[in-house]
N, C-alpha and C positions, 0 to 999 in steps of 0.2 A: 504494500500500500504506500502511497506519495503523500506528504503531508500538505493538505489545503488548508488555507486560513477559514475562518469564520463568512468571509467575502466569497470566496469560492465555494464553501460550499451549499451556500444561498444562491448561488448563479447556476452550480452543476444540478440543485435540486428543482429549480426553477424549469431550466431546458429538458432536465430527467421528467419532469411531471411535464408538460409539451406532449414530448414525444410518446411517454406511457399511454398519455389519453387519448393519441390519436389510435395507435395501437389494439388498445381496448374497445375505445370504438368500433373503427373496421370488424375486430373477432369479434363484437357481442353485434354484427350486422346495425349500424345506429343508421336509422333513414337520414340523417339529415346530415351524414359524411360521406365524401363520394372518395371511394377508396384510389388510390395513385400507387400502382406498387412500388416504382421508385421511392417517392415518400416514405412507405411502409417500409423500403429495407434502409433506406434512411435513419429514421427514426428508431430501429431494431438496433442500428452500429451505435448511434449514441448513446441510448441504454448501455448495450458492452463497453463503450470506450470510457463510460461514467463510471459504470460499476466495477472496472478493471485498477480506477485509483483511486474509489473511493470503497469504502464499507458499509454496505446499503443498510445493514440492519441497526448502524451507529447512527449514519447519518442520513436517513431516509425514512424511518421506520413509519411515517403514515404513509408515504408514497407504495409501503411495501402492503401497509394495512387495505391499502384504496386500489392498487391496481394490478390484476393478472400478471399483466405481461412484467413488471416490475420484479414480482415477487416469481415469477418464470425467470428469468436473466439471473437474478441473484442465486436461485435453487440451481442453475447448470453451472455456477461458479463454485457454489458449495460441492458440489458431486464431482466435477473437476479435480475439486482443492484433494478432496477424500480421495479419488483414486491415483492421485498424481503421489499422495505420501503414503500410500500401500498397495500401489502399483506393483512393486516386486514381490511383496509376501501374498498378494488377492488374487493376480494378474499376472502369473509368473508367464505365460506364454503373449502378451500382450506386450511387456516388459520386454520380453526379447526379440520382438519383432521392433518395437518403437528404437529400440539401441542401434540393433541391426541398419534401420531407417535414416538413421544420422549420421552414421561412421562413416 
C-alpha cells in the first residue's frame, strides 16, 4: 500500500464512488443509464488502480457498504493477497507453472 494524505484520499474516494455507481448501475440494468462499455471498462480500471494503493476496507468502508462492484474489486484483491502468500503450500502445481512463466 502507498501512503495518501487525508486530501487524497477524499479525491480517490470521490472518483472510486463515480465510477462504482456507474458500474452498479449498468449491473442492476438502471433505465435511466445508457451503458458505454468503454466507460464501463473505464470505470472497472479505476476501481483497481484505486484499490491497488489504497485499502478499501480502511478507507472506503461505506463505498464498500453501498456498492457491488466496490466490495467485488476489493474481494478479488483479498483472494489474490490469500493465494499469492500460500500459493506454494495450497497451489503447489500452480506455483510451479507461474515460476516456470517468468524465468
Amino acid at each position: 500500500m502507498t501512503y495518501c494524505s487525508q486530501l487524497d484520499i477524499e479525491s480517490l474516494a470521490a472518483t472510486a464512488s463515480r465510477a462504482a455507481a456507474y458500474i452498479d448501475d449498468c449491473d442492476s440494468g438502471a433505465s435511466d443509464v445508457r451503458l458505454d462499455p468503454d466507460y464501463y471498462l473505464a470505470c472497472s480500471h479505476v476501481l483497481v488502480q484505486i484499490f491497488k494503493v489504497c485499502d478499501a476496507r480502511h478507507n472506503f468502508p461505506m463505498l464498500l457498504e453501498h456498492s457491488a462492484a466496490a466490495r467485488e474489486v476489493d474481494e478479488a484483491f483479498r483472494i489474490a493477497y490469500r493465494i499469492e502468500l500460500n500459493r506454494s503450500a495450497f497451489y503447489p502445481e500452480l506455483d510451479m507453472i507461474l515460476r516456470r512463466s517468468t524465468a
